[in-house]
C-alpha positions as CSV (number, residue, x, y, z in Angstrom):
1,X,26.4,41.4,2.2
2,X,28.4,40.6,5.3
3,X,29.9,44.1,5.1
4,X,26.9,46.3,4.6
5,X,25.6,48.4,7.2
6,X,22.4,50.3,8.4
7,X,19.4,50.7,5.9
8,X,22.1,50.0,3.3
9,X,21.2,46.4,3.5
10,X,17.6,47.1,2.3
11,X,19.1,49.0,-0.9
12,X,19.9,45.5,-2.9
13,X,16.2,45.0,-2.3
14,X,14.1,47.3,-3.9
15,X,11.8,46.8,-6.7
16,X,14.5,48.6,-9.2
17,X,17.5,45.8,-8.2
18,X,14.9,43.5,-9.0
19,X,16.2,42.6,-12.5
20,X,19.9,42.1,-11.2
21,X,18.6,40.0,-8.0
22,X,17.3,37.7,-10.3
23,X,20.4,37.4,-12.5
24,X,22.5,36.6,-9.4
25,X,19.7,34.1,-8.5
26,X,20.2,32.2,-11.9
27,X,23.6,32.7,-11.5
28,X,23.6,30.7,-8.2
29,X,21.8,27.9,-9.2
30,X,23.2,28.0,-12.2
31,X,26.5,27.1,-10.3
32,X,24.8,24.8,-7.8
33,X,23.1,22.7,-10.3
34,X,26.1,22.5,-13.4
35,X,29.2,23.0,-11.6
36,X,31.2,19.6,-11.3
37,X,33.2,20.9,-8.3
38,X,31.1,20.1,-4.8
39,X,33.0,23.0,-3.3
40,X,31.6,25.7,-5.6
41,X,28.6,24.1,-5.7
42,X,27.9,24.3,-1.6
43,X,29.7,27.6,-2.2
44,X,27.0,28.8,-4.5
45,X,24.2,27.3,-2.2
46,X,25.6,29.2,0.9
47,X,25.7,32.3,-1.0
48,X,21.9,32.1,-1.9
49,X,20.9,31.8,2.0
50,X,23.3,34.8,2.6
51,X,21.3,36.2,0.2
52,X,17.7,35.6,1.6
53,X,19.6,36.8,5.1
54,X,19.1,33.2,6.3
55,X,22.8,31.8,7.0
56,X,24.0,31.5,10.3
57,X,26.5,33.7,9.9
58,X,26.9,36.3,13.0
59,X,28.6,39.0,11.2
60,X,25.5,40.2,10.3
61,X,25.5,44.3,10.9
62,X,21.8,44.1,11.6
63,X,18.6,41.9,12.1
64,X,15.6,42.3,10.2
65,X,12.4,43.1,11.2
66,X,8.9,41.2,11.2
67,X,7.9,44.0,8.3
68,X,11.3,44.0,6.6
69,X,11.5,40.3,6.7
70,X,7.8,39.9,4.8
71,X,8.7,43.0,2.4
72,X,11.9,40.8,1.7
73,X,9.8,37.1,1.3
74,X,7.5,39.4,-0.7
75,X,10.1,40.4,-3.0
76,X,11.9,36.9,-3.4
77,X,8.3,35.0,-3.8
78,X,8.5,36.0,-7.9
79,X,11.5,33.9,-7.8
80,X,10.0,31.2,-5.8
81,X,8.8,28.5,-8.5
82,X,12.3,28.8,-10.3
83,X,14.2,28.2,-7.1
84,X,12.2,25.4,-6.1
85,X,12.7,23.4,-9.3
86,X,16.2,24.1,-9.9
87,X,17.0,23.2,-5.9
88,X,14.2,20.1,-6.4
89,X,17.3,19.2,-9.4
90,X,19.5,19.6,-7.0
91,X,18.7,17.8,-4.8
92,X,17.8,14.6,-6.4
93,X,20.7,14.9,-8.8
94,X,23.6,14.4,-6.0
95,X,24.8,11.1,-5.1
96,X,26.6,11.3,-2.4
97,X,24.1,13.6,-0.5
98,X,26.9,16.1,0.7
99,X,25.0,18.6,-2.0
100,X,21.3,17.5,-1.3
101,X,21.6,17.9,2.3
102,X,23.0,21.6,1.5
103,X,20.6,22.3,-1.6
104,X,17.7,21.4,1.1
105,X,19.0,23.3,3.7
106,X,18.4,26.2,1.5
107,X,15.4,25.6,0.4
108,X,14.0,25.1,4.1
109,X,15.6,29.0,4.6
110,X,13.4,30.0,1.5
111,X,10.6,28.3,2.9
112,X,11.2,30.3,6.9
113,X,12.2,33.4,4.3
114,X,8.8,33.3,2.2
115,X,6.5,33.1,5.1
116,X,6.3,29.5,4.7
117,X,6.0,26.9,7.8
118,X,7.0,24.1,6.1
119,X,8.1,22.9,2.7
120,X,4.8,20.8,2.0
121,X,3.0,24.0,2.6
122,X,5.4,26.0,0.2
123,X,4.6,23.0,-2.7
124,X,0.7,22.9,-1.8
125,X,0.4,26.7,-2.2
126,X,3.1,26.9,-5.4
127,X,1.5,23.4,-6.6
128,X,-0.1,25.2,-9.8
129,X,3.1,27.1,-11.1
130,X,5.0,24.1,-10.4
131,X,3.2,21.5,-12.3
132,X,2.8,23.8,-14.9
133,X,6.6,23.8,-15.4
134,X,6.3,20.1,-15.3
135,X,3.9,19.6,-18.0
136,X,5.7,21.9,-20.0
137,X,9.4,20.4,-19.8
138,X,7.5,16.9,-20.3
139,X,6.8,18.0,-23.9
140,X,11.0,18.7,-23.9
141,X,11.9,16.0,-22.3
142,X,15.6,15.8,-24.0
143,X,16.7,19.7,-22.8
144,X,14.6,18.7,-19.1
145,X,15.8,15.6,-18.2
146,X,15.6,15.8,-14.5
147,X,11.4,16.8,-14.6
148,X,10.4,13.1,-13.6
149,X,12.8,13.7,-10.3
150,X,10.8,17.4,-9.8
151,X,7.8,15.6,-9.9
152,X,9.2,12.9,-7.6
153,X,10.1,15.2,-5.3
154,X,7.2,17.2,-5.5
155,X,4.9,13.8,-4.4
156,X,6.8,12.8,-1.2
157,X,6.3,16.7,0.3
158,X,3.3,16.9,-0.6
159,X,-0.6,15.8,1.1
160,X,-3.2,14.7,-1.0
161,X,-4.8,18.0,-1.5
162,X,-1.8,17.9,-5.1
163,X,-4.1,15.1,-6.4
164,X,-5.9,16.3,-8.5
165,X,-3.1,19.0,-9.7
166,X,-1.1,16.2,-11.0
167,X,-3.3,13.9,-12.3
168,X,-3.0,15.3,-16.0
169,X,0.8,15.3,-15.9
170,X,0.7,11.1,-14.4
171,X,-0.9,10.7,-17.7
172,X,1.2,12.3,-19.7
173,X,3.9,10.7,-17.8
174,X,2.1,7.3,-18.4
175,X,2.1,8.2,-22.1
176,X,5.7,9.5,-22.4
177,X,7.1,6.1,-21.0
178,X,4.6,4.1,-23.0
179,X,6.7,5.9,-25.9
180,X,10.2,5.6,-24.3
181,X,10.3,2.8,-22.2
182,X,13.2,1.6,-23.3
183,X,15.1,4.7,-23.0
184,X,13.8,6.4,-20.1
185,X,12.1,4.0,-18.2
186,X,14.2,3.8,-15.0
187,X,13.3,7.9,-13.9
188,X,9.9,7.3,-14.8
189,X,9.3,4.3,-12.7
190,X,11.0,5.8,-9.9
191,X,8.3,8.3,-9.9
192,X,5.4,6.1,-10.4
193,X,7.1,4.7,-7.2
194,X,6.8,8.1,-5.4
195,X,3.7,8.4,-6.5
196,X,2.1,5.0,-5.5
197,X,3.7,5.6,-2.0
198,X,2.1,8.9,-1.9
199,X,-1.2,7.1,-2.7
200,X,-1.5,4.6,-0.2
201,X,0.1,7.3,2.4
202,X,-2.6,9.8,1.5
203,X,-5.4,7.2,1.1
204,X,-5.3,4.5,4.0
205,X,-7.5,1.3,3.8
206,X,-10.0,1.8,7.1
207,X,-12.3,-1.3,6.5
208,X,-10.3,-2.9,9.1
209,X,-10.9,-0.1,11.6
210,X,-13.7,0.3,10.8
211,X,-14.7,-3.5,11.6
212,X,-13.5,-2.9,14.8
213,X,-15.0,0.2,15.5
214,X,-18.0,-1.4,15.0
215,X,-17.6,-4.6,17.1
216,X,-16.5,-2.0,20.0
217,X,-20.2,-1.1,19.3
218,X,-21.4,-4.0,19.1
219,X,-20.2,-5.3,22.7
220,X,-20.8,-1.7,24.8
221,X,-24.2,-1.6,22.7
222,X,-25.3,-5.2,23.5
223,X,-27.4,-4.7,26.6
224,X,-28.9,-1.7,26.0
225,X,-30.4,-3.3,22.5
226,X,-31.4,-5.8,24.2
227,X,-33.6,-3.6,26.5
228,X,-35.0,-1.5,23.8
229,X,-35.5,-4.8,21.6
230,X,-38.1,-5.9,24.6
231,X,-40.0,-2.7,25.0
232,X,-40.1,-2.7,21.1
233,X,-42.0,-5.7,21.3
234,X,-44.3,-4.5,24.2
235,X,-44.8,-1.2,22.0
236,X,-45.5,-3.2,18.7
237,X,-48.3,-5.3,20.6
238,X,-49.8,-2.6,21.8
239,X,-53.3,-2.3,19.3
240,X,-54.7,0.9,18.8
241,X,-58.3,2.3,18.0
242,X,-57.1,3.0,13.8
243,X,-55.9,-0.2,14.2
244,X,-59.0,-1.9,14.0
245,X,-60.7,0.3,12.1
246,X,-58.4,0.0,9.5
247,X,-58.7,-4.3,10.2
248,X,-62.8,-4.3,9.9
249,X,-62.4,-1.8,6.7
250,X,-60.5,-4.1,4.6
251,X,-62.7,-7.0,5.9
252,X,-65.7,-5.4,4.7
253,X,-64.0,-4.5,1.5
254,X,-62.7,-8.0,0.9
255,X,-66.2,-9.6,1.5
256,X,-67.9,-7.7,-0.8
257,X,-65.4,-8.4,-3.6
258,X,-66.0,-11.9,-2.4
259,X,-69.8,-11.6,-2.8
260,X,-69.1,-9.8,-6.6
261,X,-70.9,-6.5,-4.9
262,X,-68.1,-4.3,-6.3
263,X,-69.6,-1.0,-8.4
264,X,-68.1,1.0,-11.4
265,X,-67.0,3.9,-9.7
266,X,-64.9,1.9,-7.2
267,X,-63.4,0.1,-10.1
268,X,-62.3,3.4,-11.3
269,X,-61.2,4.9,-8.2
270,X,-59.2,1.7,-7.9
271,X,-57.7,2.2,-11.5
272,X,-57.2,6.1,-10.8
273,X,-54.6,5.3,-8.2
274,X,-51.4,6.1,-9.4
275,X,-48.5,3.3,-8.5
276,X,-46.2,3.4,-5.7
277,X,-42.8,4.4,-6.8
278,X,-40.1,3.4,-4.7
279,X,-38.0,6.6,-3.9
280,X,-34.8,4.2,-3.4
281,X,-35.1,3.0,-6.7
282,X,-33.0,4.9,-8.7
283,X,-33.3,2.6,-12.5
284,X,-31.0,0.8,-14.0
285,X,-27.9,-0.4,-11.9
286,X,-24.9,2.7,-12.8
287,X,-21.6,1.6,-11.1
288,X,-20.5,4.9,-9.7
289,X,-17.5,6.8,-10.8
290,X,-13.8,5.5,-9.5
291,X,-12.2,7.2,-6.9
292,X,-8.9,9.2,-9.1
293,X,-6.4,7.5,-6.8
294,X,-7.9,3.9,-7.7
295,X,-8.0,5.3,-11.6
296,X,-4.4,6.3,-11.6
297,X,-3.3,2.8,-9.6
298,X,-5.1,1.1,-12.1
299,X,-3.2,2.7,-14.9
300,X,-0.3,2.6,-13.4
301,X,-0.4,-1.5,-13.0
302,X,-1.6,-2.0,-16.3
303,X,2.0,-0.7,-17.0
304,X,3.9,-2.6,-14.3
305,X,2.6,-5.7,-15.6
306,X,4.3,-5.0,-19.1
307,X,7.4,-3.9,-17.4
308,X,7.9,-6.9,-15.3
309,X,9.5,-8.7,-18.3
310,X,12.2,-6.1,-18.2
311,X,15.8,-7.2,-19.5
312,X,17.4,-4.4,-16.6
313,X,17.2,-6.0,-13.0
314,X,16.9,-3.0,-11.8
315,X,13.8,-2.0,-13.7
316,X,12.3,-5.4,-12.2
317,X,13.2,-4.4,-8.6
318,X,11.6,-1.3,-8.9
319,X,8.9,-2.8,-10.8
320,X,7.8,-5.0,-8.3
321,X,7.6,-2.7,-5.9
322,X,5.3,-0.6,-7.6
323,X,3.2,-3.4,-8.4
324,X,3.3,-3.8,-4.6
325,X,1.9,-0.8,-3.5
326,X,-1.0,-0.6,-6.5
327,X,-2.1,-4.1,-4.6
328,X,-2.2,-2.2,-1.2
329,X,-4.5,1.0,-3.0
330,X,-7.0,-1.0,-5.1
331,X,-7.4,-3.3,-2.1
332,X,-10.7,-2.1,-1.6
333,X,-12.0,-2.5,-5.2
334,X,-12.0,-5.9,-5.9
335,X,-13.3,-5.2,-9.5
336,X,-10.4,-3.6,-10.3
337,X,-7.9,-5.9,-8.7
338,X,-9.0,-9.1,-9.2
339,X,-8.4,-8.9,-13.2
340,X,-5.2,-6.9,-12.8
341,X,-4.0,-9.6,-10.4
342,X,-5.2,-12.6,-13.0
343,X,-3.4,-10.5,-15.9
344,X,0.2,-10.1,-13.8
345,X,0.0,-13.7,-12.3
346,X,2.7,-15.2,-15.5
347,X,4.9,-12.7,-15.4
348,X,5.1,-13.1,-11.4
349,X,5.3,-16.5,-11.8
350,X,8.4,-16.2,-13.9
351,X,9.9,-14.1,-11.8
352,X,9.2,-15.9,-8.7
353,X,10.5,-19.0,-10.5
354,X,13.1,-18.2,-12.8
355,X,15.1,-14.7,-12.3
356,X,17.6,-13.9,-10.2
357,X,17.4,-13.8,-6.3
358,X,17.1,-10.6,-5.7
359,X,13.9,-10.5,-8.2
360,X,12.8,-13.7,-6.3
361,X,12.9,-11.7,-2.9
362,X,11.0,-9.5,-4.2
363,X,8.4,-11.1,-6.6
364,X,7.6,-13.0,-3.5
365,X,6.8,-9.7,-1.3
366,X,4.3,-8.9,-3.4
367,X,3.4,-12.3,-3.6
368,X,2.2,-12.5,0.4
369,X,0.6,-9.2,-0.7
370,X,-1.2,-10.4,-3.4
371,X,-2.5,-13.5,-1.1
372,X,-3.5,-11.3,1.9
373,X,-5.5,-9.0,-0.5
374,X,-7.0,-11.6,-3.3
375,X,-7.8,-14.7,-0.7
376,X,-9.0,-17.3,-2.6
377,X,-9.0,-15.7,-6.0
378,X,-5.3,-17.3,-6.5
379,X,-6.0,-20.5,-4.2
380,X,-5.7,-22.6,-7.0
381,X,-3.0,-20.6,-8.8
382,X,-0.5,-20.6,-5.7
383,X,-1.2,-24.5,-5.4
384,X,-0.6,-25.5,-8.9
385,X,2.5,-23.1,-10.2
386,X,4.0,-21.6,-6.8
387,X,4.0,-24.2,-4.1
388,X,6.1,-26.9,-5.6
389,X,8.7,-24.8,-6.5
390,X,9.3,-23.0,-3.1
391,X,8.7,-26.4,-1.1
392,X,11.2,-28.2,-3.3
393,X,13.5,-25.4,-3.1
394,X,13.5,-25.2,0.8
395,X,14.2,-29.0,0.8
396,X,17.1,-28.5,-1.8
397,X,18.6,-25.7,0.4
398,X,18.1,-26.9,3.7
399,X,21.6,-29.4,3.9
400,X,23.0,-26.7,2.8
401,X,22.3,-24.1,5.6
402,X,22.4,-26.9,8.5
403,X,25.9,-27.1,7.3
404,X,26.9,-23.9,7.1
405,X,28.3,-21.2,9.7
406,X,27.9,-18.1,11.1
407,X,28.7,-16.0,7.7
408,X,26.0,-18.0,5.8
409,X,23.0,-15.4,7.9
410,X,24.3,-12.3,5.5
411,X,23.9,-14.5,2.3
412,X,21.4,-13.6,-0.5
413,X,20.0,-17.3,0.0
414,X,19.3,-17.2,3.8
415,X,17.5,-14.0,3.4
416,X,15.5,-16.0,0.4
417,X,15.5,-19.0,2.8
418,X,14.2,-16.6,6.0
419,X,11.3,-14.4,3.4
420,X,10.1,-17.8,2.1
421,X,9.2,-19.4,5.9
422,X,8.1,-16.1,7.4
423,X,5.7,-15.9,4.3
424,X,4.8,-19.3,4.0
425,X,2.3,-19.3,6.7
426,X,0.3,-16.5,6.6
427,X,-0.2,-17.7,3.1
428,X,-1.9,-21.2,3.8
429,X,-3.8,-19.3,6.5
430,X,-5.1,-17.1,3.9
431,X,-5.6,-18.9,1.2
432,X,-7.1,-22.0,3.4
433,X,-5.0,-25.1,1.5
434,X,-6.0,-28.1,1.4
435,X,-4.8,-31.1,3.0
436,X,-2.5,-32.0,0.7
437,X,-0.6,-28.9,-0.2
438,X,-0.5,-28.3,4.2
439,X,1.6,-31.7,3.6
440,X,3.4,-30.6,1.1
441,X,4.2,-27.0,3.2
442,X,4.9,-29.0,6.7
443,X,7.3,-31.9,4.4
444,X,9.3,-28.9,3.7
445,X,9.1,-26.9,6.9
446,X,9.8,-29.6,8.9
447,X,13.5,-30.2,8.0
448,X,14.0,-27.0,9.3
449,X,13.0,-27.6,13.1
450,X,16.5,-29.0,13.4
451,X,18.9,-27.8,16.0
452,X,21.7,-27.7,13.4
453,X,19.9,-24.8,11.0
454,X,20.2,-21.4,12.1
455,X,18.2,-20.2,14.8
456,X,16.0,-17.8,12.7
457,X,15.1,-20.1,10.5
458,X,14.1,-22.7,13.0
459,X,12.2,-19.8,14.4
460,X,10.3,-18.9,11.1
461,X,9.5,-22.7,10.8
462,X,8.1,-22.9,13.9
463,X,5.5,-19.7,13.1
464,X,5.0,-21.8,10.1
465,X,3.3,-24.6,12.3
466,X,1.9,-22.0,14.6
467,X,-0.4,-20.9,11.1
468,X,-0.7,-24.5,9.9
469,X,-2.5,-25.3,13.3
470,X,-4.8,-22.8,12.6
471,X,-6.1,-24.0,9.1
472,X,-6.3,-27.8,10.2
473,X,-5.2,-28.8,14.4
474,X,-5.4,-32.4,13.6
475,X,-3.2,-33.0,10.8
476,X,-0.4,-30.9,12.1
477,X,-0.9,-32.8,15.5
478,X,-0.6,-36.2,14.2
479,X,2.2,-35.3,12.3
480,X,4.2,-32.9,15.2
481,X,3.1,-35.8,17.8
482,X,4.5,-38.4,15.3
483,X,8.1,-36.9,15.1
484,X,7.9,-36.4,19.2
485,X,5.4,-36.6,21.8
486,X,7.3,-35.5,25.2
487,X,4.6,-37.8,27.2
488,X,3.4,-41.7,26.6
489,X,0.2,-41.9,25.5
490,X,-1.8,-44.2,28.2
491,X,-4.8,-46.0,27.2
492,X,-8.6,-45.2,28.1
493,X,-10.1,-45.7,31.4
494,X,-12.2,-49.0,31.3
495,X,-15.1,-46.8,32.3
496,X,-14.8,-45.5,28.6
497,X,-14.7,-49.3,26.9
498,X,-18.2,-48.6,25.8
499,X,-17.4,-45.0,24.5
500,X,-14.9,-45.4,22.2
501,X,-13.1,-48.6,20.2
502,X,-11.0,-51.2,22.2
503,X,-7.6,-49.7,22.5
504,X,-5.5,-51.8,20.6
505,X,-7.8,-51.6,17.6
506,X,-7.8,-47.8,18.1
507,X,-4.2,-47.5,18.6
508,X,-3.7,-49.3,15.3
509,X,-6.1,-46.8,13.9
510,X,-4.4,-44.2,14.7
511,X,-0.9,-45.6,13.8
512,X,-2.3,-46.2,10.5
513,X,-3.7,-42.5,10.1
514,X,-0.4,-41.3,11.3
515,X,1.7,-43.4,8.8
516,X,-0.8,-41.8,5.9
517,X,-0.4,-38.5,6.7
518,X,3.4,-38.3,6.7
519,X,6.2,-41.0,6.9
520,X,8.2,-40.4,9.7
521,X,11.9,-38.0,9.1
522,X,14.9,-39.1,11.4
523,X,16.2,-35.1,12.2
């Protein structure tokens, strides 16, 4: 290629070479995708830029022009879905990214080559011969094992316009690992992972925004409805000539059906009127149909809460973070959520309580998830099996990072340690504990205000109090004021003897509300 010269160049692509330009296309990715050795393989992938005119080369005898260079996209776009898939296997099928960051620099040329600005554009546009291919090579799975990373790929470049494209093929992907979960469970859940991500990307929760769009409203709007509201008023005082025709009418009419002077024929004409229909009243109550995005996140949870009992850790870690994200997309349908959560509670439980801690780390992500979403749906729930196991095992663990040194911040506990403080008070601001379990929170919190434990985690334990103040003042300020007041508390003015109790008997009042809350800890 390097060494042709003039309109020779143009030669190798007219429509007669077509049937060879395609062979050495399948014969490049043929080597790019199969070949063990990464220097043919980035050999191969160099070759098909050179062969769209898109490497950086400078030997090249000529440039293309704007016409040439569309004849040329023209010619290669019959090869396009093929390329695409075989580079998509590519890509996703290196490990050590040397050949995915070559495979996509090639398909980024194929995109300028095409006519394409961007690759999301090339999918959108292609999105129909691609996910044909899909749904095909899903039937096949054994010869097409990479199709789940094609798809995966497919859903991170992609906007939301692919949708409803793919919305056949997540079902047939829901089916296929429904039949092969234990053999092929790990690719598929890697793209319900993509796919979830895609979902909450393409489809952001705006009631928040739009709460404060509308108290933005609310406060430039406030004096001019006030204004309108009074000359509303004047306006609806205001009696008008009908007015009081209409009022002496109906008082005639009334008196003589008081009096029994009432004759047939307005009987009739009062039975001849038909009855007011209300035009919002549209019948029986008909929930409307889901959104598709809140159909497929409710599929696709119905699954993860199967696959949370997974024997592979890895499966689990993956699992949970899928279950994540279908929290964060049925947020807004509570109908939806609220059973899926009450049906995945046991297994989280279990793996919040007994797995191993990298589960744990993550069980409890979707955990402060769950609570930020649900609220008081699992109030009770987090009280009963979750609280008592995370409070005893911050006081179980806390000797053992006051002790420790510097090395102990990249352990797999502190991070656990570090997740479970940082979490914990959002969580009782949320979920509005009680009394009682706020004791149980601040018992084990408070260890950790210690100058001896790290400083993050004295940090995160002081945000813990920060949220406990929030959901009851008092009780966290007898108890913070019981461990150390910085000033002397001086009795009442004599002024105020009639106001409130005689100090010593309200001192010992309050000693003996103090000593109820929470026993004293020597740090």
């Amino acid at each position: 290629m390097h060494s042709a010269y003039g309109d020779i160049i143009l030669t190798f692509y007219e429509p007669s070479i077509l049937p060879r330009l395609g062979f050495a296309v399948s014969l490049l990715l043929g080597l790019a995708e199969q070949e063990k050795s990464k220097q043919i393989k980035i050999a191969a992938l160099k070759c098909l830029q050179v062969l769209l005119l898109q490497c950086d080369c400078d030997d090249h005898p000529r440039s293309l022009g704007e016409l040439e260079q569309k004849q040329l996209g023209d010619l290669f776009a019959s090869f396009l879905p093929g390329i695409s898939t075989a580079l998509t296997r590519v890509i996703t099928g290196d490990q050590t990214l040397l050949i995915s960051q070559a495979a996509t620099s090639a398909m980024m040329d194929i995109c300028h080559a095409c006519g394409y600005d961007s690759l999301q554009q090339l999918i959108n546009q292609n999105s129909d011969y691609l996910v044909n291919g899909i749904s095909l090579n899903l039937r096949h799975l054994s010869l097409h094992p990479h199709t789940p990373k094609v798809l995966e790929v497919m859903l991170r470049n992609s906007d939301a316009s692919l949708l409803p494209l793919v919305a056949d093929v997540v079902q047939d992907v829901l089916a296929t690992l429904d039949q092969f979960y234990d053999k092929r469970a790990t690719s598929f859940v890697s793209v319900l992972h993509a796919l979830l991500a895609a979902l909450a990307q393409w489809f952001p929760d705006t009631s928040d925004l739009g709460q404060l769009q509308e108290q933005i409203i609310g406060e430039e709007g406030s004096h001019l409805s006030q204004r309108s509201t009074t000359l509303q008023d004047r306006l609806e005082n205001i009696t008008t000539a009908e007015d009081i025709e209409q009022f002496l009418l109906n008082y005639l009419k009334e008196k003589d059906v008081a009096d029994g002077n009432v004759s047939e024929f307005d009987e009739e004409e009062e039975q001849s009127d038909p009855p007011k229909v209300d035009e919002n009243d549209t019948g029986p109550h008909v929930e409307p149909p889901l959104p598709l995005q809140i159909q497929i996140a409710t599929d696709v949870m119905e699954r993860c809460i199967h696959l949370l009992s997974d024997k592979n850790l890895k499966i689990r870690l993956k699992v949970l973070d899928v279950l994540d994200l279908c929290v964060v997309v049925l947020q807004s349908h509570q109908n939806q959520l609220l059973p899926l959560a009450h049906r995945a509670w046991p297994p989280l439980v279990r793996r919040l309580t007994n797995d191993d801690p990298l589960a744990v780390l993550r069980a409890f992500k979707v955990l402060r998830t769950l609570g930020g979403k649900c609220g008081d749906f699992l109030r009770s729930r987090f009280c009963k099996d979750v609280l008592p196991k995370l409070a005893g095992s911050l006081v179980a663990q806390a000797p053992v990072s006051a002790r420790a040194g510097p090395v102990y911040t990249h352990t797999l506990a502190f991070k656990l340690q570090l997740a479970v403080l940082q979490g914990l008070g959002p969580l009782c601001e949320r979920l509005d504990l009680g009394e009682g379990d706020l004791n149980k929170v601040a018992d084990a919190c408070l260890i950790y205000l210690s100058a001896k434990q790290p400083v993050k985690l004295q940090e995160a334990a002081r945000r813990v109090f920060f949220h406990l103040m929030k959901v009851d003042p008092d009780c966290t300020w007898f108890l913070l004021n019981e461990l150390y007041c910085p000033e002397q508390l001086l009795p009442p003015h004599p002024a105020c003897d009639g106001v409130t109790p005689p100090w010593p008997e309200a001192m010992a009042a309050a000693e003996k509300t103090a000593r109820w809350i929470r026993q004293p800890i020597d740090l």
